[in-house]
C-alpha positions as semicolon CSV with decimal commas, in nm:
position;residue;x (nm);y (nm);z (nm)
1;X;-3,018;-1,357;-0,586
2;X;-3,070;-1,672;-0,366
3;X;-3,293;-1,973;-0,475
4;X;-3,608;-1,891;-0,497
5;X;-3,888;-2,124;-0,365
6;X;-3,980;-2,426;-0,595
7;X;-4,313;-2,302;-0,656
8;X;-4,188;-1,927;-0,777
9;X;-4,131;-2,082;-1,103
10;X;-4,496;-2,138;-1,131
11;X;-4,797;-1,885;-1,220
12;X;-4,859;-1,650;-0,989
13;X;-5,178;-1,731;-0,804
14;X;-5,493;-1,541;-0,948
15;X;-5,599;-1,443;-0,583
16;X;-5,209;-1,374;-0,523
17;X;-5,166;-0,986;-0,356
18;X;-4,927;-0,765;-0,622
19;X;-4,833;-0,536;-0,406
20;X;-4,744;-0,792;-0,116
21;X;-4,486;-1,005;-0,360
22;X;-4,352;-0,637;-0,475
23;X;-4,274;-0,516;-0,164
24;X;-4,111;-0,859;-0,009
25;X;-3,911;-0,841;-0,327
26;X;-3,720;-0,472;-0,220
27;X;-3,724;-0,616;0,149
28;X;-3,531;-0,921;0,005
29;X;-3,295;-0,706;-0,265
30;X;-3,218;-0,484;0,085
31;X;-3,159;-0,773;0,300
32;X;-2,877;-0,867;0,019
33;X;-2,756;-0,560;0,004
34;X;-2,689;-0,549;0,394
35;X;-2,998;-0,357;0,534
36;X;-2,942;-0,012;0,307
37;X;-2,999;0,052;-0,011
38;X;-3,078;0,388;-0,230
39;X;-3,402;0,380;-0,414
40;X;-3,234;0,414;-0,796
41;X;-3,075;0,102;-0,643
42;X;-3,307;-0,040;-0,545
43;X;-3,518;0,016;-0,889
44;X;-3,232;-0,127;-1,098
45;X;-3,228;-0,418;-0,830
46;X;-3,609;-0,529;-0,834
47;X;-3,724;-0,397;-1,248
48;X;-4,001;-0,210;-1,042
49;X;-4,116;0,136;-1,121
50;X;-3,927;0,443;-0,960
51;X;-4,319;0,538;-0,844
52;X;-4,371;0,163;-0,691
53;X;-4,053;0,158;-0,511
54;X;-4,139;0,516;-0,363
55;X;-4,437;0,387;-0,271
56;X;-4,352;0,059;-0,096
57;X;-4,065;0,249;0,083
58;X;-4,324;0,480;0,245
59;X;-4,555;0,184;0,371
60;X;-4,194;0,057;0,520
61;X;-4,129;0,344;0,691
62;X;-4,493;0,415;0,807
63;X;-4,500;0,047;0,940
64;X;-4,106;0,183;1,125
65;X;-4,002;-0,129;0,914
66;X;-3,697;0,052;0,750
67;X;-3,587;0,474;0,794
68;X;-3,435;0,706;0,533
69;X;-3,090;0,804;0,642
70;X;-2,987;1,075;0,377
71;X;-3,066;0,920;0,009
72;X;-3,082;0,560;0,137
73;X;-3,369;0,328;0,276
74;X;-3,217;0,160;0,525
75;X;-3,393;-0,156;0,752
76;X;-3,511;-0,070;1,101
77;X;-3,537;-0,288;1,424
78;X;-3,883;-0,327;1,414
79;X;-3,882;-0,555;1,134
80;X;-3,714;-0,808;1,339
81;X;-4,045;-0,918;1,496
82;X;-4,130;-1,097;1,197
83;X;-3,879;-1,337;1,175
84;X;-3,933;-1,318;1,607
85;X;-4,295;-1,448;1,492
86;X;-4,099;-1,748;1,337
87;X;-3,834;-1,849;1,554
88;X;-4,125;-1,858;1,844
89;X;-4,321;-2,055;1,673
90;X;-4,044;-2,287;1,599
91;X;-3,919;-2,309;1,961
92;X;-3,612;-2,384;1,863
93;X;-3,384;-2,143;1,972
94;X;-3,616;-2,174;2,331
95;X;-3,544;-2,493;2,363
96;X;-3,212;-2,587;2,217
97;X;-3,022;-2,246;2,254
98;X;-2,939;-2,281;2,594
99;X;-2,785;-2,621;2,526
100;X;-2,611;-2,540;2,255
101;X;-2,436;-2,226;2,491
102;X;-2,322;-2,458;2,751
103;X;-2,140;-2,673;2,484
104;X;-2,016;-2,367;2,310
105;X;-1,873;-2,295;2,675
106;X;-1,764;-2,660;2,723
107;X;-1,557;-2,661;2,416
108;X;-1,478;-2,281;2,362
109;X;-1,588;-2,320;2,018
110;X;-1,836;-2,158;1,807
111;X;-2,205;-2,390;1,772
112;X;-2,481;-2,278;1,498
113;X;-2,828;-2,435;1,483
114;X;-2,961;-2,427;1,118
115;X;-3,261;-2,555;0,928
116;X;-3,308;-2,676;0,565
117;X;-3,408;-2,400;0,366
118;X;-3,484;-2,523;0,066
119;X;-3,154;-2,603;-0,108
120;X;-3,004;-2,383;0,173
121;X;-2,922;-2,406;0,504
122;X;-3,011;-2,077;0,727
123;X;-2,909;-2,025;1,111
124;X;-3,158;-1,992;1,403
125;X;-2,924;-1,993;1,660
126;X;-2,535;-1,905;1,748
127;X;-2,349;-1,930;2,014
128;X;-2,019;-1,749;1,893
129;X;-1,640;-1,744;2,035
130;X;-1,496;-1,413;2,002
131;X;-1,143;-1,440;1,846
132;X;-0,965;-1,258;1,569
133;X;-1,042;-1,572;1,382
134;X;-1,394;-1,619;1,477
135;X;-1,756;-1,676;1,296
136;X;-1,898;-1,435;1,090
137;X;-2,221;-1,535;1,004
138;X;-2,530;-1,447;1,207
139;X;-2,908;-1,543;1,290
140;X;-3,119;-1,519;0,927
141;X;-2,832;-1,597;0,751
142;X;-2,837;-1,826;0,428
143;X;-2,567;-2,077;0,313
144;X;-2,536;-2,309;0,047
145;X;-2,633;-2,676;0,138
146;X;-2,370;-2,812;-0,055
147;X;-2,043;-2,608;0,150
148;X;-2,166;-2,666;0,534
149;X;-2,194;-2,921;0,751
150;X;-2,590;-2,932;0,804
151;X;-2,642;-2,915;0,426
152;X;-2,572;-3,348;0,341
153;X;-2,745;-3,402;0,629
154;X;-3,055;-3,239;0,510
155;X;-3,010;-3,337;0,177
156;X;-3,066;-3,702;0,262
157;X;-3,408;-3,680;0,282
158;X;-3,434;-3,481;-0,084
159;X;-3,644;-3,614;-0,298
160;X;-3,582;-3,627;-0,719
161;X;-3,757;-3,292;-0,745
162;X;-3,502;-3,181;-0,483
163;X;-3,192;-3,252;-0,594
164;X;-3,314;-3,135;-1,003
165;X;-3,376;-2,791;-0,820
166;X;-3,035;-2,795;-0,673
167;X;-2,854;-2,880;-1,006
168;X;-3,030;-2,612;-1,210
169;X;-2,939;-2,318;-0,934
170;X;-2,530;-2,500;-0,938
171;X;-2,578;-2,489;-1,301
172;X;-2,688;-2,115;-1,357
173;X;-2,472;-1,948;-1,036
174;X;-2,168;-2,228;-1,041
175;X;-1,983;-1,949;-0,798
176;X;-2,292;-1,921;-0,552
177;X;-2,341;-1,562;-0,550
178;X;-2,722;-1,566;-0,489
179;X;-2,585;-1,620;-0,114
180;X;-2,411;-1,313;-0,012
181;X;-2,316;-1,446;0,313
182;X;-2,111;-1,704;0,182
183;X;-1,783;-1,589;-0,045
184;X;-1,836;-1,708;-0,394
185;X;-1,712;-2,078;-0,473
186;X;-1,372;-2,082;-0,619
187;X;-1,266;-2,471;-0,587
188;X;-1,500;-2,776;-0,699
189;X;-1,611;-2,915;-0,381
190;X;-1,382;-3,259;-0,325
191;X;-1,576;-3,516;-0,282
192;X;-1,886;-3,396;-0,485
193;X;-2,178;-3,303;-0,253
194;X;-2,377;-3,618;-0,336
195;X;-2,120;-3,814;-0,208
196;X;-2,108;-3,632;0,125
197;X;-2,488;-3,646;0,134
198;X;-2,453;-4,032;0,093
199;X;-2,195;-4,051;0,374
200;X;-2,414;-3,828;0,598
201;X;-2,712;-4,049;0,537
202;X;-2,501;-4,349;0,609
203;X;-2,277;-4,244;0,907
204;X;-2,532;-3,989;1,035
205;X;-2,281;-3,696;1,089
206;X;-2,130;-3,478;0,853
207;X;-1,781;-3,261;0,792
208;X;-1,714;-2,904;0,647
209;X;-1,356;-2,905;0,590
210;X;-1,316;-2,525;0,428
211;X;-1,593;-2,542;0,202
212;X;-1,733;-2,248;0,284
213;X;-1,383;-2,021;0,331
214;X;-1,002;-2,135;0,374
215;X;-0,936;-2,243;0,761
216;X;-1,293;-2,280;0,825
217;X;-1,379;-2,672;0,998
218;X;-1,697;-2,765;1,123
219;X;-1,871;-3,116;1,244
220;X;-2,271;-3,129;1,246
221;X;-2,509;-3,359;1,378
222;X;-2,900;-3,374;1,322
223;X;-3,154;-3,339;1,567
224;X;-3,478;-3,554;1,516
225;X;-3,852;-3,564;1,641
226;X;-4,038;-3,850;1,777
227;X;-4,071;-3,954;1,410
228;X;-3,720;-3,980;1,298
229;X;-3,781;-3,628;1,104
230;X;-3,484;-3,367;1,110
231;X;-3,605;-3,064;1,294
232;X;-3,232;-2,904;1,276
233;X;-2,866;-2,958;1,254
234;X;-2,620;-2,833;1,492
235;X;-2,287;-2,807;1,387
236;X;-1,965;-2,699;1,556
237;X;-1,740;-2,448;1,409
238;X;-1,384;-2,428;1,394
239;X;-1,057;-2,317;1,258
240;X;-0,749;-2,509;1,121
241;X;-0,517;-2,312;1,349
242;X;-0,732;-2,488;1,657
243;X;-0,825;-2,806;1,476
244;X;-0,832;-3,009;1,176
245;X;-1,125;-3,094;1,053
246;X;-1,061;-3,499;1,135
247;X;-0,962;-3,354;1,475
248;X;-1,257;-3,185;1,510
249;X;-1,450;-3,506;1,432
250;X;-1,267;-3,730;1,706
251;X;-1,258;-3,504;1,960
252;X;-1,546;-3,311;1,942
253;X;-1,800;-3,587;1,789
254;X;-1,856;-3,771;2,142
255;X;-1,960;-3,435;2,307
256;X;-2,146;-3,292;2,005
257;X;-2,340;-3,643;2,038
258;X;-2,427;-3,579;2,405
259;X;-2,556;-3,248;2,365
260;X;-2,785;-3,383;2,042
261;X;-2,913;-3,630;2,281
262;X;-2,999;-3,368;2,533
263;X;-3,165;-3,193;2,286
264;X;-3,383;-3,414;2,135
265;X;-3,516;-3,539;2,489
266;X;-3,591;-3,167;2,575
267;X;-3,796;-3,156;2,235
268;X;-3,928;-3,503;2,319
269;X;-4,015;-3,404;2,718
270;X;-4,115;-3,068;2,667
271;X;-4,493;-3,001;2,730
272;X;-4,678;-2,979;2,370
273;X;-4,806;-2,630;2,368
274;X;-5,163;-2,603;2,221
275;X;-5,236;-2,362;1,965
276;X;-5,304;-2,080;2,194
277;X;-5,545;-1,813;1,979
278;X;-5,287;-1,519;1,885
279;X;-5,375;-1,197;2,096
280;X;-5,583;-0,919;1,874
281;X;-5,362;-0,683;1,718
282;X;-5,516;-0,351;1,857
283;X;-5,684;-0,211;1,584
284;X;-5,478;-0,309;1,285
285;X;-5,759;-0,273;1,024
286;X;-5,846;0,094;1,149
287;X;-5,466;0,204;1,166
288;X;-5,394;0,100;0,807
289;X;-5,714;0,279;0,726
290;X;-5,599;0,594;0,891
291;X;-5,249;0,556;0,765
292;X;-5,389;0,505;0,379
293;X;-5,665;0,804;0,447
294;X;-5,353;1,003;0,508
295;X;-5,094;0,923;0,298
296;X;-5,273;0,856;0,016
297;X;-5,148;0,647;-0,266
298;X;-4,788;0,635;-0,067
299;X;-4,913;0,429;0,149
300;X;-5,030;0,059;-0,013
301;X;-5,272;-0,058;0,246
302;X;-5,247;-0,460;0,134
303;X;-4,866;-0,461;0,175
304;X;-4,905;-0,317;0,525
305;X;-5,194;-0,579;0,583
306;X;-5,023;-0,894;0,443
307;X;-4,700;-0,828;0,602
308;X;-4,858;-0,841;0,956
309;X;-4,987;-1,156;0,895
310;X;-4,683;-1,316;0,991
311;X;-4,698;-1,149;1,338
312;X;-4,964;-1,370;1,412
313;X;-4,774;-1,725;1,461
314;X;-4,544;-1,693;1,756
315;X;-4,489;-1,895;2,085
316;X;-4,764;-2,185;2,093
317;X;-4,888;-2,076;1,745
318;X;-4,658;-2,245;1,537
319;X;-4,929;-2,336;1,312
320;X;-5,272;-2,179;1,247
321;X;-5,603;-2,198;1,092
322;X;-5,704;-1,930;0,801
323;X;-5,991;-1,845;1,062
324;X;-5,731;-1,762;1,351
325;X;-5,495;-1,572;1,155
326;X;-5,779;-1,319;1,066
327;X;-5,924;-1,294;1,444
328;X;-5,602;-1,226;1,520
329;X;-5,543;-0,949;1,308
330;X;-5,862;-0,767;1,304
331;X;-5,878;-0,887;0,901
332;X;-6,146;-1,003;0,664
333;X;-6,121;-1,410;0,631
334;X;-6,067;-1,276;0,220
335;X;-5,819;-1,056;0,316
336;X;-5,638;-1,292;0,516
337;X;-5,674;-1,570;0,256
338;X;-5,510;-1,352;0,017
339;X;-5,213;-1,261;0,195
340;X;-5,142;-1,625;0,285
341;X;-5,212;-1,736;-0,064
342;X;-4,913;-1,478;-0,171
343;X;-4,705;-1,571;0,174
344;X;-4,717;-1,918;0,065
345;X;-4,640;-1,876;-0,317
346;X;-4,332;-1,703;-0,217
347;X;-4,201;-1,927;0,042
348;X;-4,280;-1,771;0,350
349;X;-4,552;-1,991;0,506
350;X;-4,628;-2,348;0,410
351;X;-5,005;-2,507;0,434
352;X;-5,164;-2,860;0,456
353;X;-5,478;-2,716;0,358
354;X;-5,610;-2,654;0,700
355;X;-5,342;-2,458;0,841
356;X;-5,079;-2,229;0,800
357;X;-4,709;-2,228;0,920
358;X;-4,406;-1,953;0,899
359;X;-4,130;-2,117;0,724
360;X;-3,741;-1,999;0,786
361;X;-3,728;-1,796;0,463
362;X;-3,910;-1,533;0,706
363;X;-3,560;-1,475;0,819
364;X;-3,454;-1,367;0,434
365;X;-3,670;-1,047;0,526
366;X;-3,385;-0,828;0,685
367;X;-3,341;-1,024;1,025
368;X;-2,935;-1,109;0,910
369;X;-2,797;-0,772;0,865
370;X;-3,011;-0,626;1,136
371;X;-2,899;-0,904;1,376
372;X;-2,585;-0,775;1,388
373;X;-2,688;-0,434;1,498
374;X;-2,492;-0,293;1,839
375;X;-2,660;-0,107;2,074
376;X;-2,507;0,217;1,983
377;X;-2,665;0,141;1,662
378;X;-2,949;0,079;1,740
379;X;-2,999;0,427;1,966
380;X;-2,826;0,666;1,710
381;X;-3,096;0,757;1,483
382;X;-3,375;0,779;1,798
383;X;-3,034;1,024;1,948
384;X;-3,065;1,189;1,618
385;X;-3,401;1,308;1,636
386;X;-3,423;1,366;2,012
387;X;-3,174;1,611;1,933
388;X;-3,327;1,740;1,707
389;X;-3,641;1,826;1,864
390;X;-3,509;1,940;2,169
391;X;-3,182;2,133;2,016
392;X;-2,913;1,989;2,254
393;X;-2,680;1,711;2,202
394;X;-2,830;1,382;2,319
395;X;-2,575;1,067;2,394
396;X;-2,575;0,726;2,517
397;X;-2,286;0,556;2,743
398;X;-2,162;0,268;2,928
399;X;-2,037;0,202;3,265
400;X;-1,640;0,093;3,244
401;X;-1,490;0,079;3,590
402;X;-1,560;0,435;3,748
403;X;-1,597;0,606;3,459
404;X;-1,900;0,627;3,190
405;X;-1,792;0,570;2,820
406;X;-1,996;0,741;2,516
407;X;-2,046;0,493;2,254
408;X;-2,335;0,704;2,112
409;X;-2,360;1,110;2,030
410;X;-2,613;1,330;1,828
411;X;-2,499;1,691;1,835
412;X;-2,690;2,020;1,760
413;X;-2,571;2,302;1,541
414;X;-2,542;2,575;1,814
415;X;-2,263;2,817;1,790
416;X;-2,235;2,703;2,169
417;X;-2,248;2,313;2,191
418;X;-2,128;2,004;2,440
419;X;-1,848;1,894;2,252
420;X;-1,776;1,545;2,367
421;X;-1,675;1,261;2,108
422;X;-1,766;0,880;2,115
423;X;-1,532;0,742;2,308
424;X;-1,443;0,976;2,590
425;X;-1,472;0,853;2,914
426;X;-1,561;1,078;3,212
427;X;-1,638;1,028;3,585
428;X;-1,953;0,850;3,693
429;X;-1,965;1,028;3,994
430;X;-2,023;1,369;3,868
431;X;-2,241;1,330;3,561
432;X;-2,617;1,219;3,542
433;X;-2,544;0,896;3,274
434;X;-2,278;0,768;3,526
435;X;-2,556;0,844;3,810
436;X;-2,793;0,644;3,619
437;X;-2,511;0,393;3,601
438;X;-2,435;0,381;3,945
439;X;-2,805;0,362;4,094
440;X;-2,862;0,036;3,910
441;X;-2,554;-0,127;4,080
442;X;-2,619;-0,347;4,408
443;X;-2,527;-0,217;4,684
444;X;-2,163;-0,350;4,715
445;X;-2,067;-0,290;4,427
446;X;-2,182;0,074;4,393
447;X;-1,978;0,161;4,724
448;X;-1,688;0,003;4,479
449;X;-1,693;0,226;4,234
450;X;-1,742;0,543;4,431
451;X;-1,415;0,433;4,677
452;X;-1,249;0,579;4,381
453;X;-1,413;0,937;4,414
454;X;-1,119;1,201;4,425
455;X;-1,160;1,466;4,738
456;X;-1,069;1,728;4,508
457;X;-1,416;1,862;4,334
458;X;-1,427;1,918;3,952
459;X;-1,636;2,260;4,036
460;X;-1,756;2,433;4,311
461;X;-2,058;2,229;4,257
462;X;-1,934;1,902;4,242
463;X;-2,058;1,638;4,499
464;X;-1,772;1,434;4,591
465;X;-1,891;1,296;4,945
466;X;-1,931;0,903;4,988
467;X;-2,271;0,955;5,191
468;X;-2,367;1,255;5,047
469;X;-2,307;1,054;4,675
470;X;-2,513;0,756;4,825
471;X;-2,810;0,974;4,945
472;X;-2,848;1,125;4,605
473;X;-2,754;0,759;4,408
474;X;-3,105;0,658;4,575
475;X;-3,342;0,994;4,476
476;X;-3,164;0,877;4,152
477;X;-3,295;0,542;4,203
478;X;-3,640;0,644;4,309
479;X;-3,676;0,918;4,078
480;X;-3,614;0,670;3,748
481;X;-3,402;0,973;3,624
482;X;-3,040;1,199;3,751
483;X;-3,027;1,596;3,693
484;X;-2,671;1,674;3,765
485;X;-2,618;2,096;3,738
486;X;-2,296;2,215;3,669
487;X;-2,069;1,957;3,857
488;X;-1,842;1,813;3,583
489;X;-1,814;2,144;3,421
490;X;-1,893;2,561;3,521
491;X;-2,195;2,637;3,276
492;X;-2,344;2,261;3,203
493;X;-2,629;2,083;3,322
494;X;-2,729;1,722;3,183
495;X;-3,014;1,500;3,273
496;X;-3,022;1,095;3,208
497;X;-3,242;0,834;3,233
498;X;-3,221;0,427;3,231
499;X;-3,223;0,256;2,947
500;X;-3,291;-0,111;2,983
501;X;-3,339;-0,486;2,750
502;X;-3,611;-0,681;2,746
503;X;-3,554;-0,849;3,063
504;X;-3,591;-0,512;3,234
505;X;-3,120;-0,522;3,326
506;X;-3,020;-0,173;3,294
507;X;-2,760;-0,171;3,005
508;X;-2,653;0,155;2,940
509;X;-2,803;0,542;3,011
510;X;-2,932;0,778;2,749
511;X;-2,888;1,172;2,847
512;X;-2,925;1,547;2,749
513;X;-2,620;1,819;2,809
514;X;-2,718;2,179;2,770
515;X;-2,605;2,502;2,871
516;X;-2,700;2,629;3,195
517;X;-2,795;2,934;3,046
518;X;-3,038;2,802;2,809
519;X;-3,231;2,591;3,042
520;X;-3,333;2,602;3,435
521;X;-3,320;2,340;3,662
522;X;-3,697;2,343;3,651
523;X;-3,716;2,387;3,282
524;X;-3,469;2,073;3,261
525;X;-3,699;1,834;3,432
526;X;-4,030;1,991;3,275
527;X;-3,953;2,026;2,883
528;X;-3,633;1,820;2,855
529;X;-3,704;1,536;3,076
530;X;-4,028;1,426;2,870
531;X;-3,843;1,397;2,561
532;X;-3,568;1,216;2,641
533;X;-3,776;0,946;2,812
534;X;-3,983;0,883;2,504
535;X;-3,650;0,827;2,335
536;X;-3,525;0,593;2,570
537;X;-3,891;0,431;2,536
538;X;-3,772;0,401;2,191
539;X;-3,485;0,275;2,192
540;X;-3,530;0,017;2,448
541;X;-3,896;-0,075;2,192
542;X;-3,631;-0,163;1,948
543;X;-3,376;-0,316;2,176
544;X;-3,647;-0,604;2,316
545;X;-3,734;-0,673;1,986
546;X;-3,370;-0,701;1,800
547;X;-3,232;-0,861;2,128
548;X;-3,555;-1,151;2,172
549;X;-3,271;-1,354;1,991
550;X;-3,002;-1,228;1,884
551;X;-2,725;-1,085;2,100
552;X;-2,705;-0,689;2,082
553;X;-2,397;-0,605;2,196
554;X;-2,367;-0,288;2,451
555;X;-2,087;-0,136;2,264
């Protein structure tokens, strides 16, 4: 397991909350484990109880925190909005993300932002190249100071207590496997990691040349407050195919510099956000009530509560008084002052006495694995259970040229079932996802695509005229949903809606097939329709909140 914080070697704080440390500890052992985990696993991973796991896995679930696929707990979307809560409160990625993108795009290299994490470094921001030979790591996750670039520059401003912490975790996991994004250490690092931290303090830059994996180069510089303090690190990433790492260094140093400089006068320039009071959580207090008066003991009412807490920082919150962070919530001041006690004990939020702060080891609570979730992903199991529920096969797809592309499917058990496989690309023209599709395109650029339309109609049914196409692309439009009956194929109707991100771009189109003999037209719009837009209201719930900052990708 990773490092833990240097106050987890001490008691346990008397007004610490049991359950709260218990149930961060199987969110931690499932982060490790990739996002899934079974609960004997997950028993033999944390030394709890069968009964305590079962229980903490139902508050999870209730809270939409993780899902049970099968025998296995695995992490949901949702969850993300924690370690949301602490990247906005940082502003880091805000601010400094887009410049690290254009120099990503300058150099066509891959450029991380990380912060110290106690004697590791973790990533808040990546701009990645993709390549066969490309970077693997992702938002959340957390190195080893002592094999990256960042970690000698953050080390030079360890103190005594530091660097003793560091030598008794290098001393009881020599081959680093308490980070499971990095491969375990096989070489001793040449030179020694104290005498790259000296370097980095004196020449204020730093090298990774393949510390963390074979091939793998990287140059990082720091960026600083008003104070001279490190805020963050931003490194870029190579490979020895493209560069060495002392070409790296000369020819990427200069640029690297410029960007740093850029940086720091955005954080220097940038207006100083006052602590804006967190908006009320609607009625947190009464829906953990309900949730415990109905679940009963599977549902553990103070891990639920003390979780949330963390949801309070955000954008202009960065840090907050005891008083705020129960206002916010709808919370007891005691209850509050619990859950921060236990927040703080085990690393999550630091304190100066008057106020609290998230700390990055908010991102050790699933945000890695779930980071790199795709789209198809992340709609499957809401596919699933719309299926499910309505008894017809449910799929999401893509636009590609003048075609539509499934990249997800959830198919029923009828003897008589749409039998269409990810992958399989059909035309937009004549079925309701492409319709979707093609409604969301400007103007141009729909008559593009359609130019393609053959003269020869699929069916009798099948629409194939430009204007005629156009007319109905705009009900489409105005409608915010496409019933297409029996036009690709004799026998099947479908109906699709828009789904969109966060910024409200239409990304892909989730729709219902069914056989015309199972469902009317009218039936289509009045009992299927419904349905399917609550789960596209669900997956796009989960797509704003996994894509606030990390990339999703649409296929």
């Amino acid at each position: 397991m990773p490092s833990l914080p240097s106050n987890s070697a001490s008691a346990v704080p008397e007004e610490a909350v049991g359950p709260l440390i218990r149930g961060i500890t199987v969110l931690r052992r499932l982060t490790e484990a990739g996002g899934r985990r079974s609960p004997g696993e997950l028993v033999r991973a944390t030394g709890l109880a069968r009964s305590t796991v079962d229980r903490i896995l139902s508050t999870l679930q209730r809270m939409d925190y993780l899902r049970l696929d099968g025998r296995d707990a695995v992490l949901a979307p949702r969850l993300m909005e924690l370690g949301n809560a602490y990247l906005a409160a940082t502003r880091l990625p805000d601010l400094l993300g887009p410049h690290a993108d254009r120099l990503a795009d300058l150099l066509d290299e891959s450029v991380s932002i990380a912060v110290p994490d106690r004697d590791g470094v973790r990533f808040v921001h990546q701009a990645t190249r993709r390549r066969a030979l490309s970077l693997s790591f992702r938002i959340g996750d957390l190195l080893p100071a002592e094999r990256t670039a960042p970690g000698p520059l953050f080390a030079a401003d360890w103190s005594p207590q530091d660097w003793s912490r560091w030598r008794q975790r290098r001393a009881a996991d020599p081959e680093g496997l308490g980070f499971p994004a990095a491969p375990p250490r096989i070489l001793d690092d040449r030179p020694s990691f104290e005498e790259r931290t000296a370097g980095a303090g004196e020449q204020g830059w730093s090298l990774d040349d393949q510390l963390i994996e074979p091939g793998l180069v990287a140059v990082a510089l720091p960026v600083r407050d008003l104070n001279g303090r490190q805020l963050a690190a931003v490194s870029v990433v190579s490979h020895t195919s493209r560069h060495s790492a002392a070409e790296l260094r000369d020819t990427v140093l200069p640029r690297l510099r410029n960007t740093v400089t850029a940086m720091e006068q955005e954080l220097h320039h940038s207006p100083s956000r006052q602590p804006a009071p967190p908006e009320p959580a609607p009625g947190l207090a009464d829906w953990t009530a309900a949730s415990k008066q109905e679940l009963g003991p599977e549902f553990v009412e103070s891990l639920a509560r003390g979780l949330t807490v963390l949801t309070a920082f955000g954008s202009g919150r960065a840090e907050l008084p005891l008083t705020a962070v129960a206002a916010a919530l709808g919370l007891p001041r005691a209850t509050a002052r619990r859950a921060l006690i236990t927040l703080e004990h085990l690393g999550c939020v630091s304190t100066d006495g008057r106020s609290f702060r998230p700390t990055s080891a908010v991102l050790g609570l699933g945000f890695a694995p779930l980071s790199r979730l795709s789209l198809p992903q992340l709609a499957q199991p809401h596919l699933a259970a719309l299926a499910a529920q309505v008894h017809d096969s449910a799929s999401l797809a893509v636009l590609t040229g003048a075609d539509i592309q499934y990249t997800a499917r959830a198919a029923t058990g009828r003897v008589m079932s749409v039998d269409i496989a990810v992958g399989v690309r059909l035309p937009a023209y004549a079925t309701s996802m492409g319709r979707v599709l093609l409604a969301g395109l400007p103007a141009a650029e729909q008559a593009e695509r359609l130019a393609g339309t053959p003269a020869q109609p699929l069916t009798r049914h099948t629409v194939t005229g430009h204007a005629e196409l156009a007319d109905l692309l705009k009900q489409v439009a105005g409608a915010g949903h496409a019933l297409v009956d029996q036009e690709l194929e004799q026998g099947l109707r479908s109906i699709a809606v828009p789904v969109r991100d966060r910024t409200g771009r239409l990304v892909a189109a989730a729709g219902l097939s069914t056989h015309a003999g199972r469902h009317t037209l009218a039936e289509c719009r009045d009992q299927l329709l419904p349905a399917l837009r609550q789960a596209a209201a669900r997956i796009e719930a989960d797509l704003a909140t996994a894509g606030r900052y990390a990339r999703v990708p649409p296929q």
